[in-house]
C-alpha positions as CSV (number, residue, x, y, z in Angstrom):
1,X,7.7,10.4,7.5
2,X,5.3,7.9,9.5
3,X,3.0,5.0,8.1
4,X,1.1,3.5,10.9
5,X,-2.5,2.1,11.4
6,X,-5.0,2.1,14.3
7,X,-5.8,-1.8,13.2
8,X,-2.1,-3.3,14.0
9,X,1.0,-2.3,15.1
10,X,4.1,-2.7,13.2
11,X,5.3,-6.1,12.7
12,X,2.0,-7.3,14.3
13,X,-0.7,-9.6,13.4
14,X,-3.3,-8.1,10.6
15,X,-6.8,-8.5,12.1
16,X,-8.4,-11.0,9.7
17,X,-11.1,-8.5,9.2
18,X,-9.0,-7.0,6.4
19,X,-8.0,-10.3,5.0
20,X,-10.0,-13.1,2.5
21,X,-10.9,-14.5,5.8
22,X,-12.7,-11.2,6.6
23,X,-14.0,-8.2,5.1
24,X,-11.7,-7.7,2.2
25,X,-11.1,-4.3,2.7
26,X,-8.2,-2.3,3.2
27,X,-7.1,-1.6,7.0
28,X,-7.1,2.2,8.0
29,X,-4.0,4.1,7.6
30,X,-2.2,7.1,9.4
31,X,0.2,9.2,7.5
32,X,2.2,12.1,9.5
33,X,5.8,14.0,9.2
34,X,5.9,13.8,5.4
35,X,8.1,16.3,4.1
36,X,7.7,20.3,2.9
37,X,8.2,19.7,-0.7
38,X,6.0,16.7,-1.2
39,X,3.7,17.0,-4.4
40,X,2.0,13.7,-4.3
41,X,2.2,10.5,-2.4
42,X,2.4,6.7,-3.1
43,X,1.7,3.3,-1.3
44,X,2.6,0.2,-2.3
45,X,1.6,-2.6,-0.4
46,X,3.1,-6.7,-1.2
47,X,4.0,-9.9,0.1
48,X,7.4,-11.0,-0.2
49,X,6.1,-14.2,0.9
50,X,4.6,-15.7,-2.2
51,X,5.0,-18.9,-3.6
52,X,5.5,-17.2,-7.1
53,X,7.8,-14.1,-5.8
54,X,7.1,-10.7,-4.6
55,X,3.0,-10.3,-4.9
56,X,1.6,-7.0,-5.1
57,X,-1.8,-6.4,-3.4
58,X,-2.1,-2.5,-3.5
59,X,-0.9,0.4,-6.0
60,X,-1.7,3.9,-4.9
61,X,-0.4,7.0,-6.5
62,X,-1.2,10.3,-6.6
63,X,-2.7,10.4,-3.0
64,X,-3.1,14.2,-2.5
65,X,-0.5,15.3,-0.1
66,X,-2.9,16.9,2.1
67,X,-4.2,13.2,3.2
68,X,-3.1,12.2,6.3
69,X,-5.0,8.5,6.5
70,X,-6.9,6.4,4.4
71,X,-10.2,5.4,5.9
72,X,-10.6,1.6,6.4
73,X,-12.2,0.3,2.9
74,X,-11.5,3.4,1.1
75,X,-9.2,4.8,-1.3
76,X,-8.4,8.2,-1.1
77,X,-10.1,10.6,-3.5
78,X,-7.8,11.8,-6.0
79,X,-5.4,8.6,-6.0
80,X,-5.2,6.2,-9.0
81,X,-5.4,2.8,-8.1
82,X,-2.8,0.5,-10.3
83,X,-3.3,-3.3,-11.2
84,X,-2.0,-5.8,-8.2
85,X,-0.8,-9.0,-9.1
86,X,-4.3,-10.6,-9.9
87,X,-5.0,-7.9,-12.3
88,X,-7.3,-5.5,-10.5
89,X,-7.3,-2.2,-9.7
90,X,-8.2,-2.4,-6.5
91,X,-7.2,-3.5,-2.6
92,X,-6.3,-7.4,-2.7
93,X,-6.3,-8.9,0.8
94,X,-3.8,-11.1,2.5
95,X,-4.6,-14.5,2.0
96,X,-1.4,-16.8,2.3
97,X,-1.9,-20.2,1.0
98,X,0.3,-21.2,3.8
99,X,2.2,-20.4,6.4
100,X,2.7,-16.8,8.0
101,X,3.4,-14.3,5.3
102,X,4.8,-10.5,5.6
103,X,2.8,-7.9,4.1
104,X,4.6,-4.3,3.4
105,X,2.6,-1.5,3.8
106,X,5.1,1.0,1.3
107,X,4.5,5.2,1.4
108,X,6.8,7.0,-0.9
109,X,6.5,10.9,-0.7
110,X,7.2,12.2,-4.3
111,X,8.1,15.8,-5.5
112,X,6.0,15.6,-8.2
113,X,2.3,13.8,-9.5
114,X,2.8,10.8,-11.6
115,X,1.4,10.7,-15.0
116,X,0.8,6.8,-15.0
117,X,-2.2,4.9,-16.8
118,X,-4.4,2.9,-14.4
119,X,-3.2,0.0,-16.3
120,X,0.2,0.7,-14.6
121,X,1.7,-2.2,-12.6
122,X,4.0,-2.2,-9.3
123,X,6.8,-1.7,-11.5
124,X,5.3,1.0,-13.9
125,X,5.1,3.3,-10.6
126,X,8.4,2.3,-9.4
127,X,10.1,3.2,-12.8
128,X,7.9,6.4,-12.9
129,X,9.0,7.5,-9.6
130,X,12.7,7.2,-10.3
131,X,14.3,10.0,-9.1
132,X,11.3,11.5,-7.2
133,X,11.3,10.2,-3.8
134,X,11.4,12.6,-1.5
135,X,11.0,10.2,1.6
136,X,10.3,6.6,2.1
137,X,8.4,5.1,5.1
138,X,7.1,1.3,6.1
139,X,4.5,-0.3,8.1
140,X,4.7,-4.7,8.2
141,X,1.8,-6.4,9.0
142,X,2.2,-10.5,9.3
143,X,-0.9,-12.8,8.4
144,X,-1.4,-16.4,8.6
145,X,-4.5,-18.2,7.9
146,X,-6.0,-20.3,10.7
């Protein structure tokens, strides 16, 4: 299975387009090669970077298999967007107070949907999709403010 995105290569430089310094809104995504039995897919997307730990900035679940990329400021129709770190269900953008930060750009294919609240946090879905993961793949983006 293959996360990529038409914005930035892997382990590149994030545009600032889809940062605080820019638009705000989520870079587009490409998803091919996920496997036969999928039922549903997920994307988690942090910084492992943050002053305060791990910080989530995107929780997807339930993307309809069928998908195969998220438009750029979209979320795909069907998926249930989970509270990031700052409490909102929605696409929070890089925005490192310092430094050059990593930002992980997580797809899990899952053999089932998730029945999860949109209340649910990074490690509600993680917990709920114990023993489900089908296939795991990974996209890095780095951003540092100028």
């Amino acid at each position: 299975m293959i996360i990529e995105s038409t914005a930035f290569q892997n382990k590149k430089e994030i545009p600032s387009k889809y940062t605080c310094d820019g638009a705000s809104t989520n870079p587009p995504l490409v998803i091919r090669d996920i496997p036969e039995r999928t039922k549903s897919l997920a994307l988690i997307v942090d910084d492992p970077d943050a002053p305060s730990g791990t910080w989530d900035h995107w929780i997807l679940w339930n993307i309809p298999k069928e998908v195969m990329q998220i438009a750029e400021g979209s979320t795909p129709m069907g998926a249930v967007v989970g509270k990031n770190s700052s409490g909102e269900n929605s696409y929070g953008p890089p925005c490192p107070p310092s430094g050059a930060h990593r930002y992980y750009f997580r797809l899990y294919a899952l053999d089932t949907p998730l029945n999860l609240s949109s209340n649910s946090n990074s490690d509600d879905l993680r917990g709920a999709m114990e023993g489900h993961v089908l296939a795991e793949a990974e996209l890095m983006g780095r951003y540092q403010r100028k």
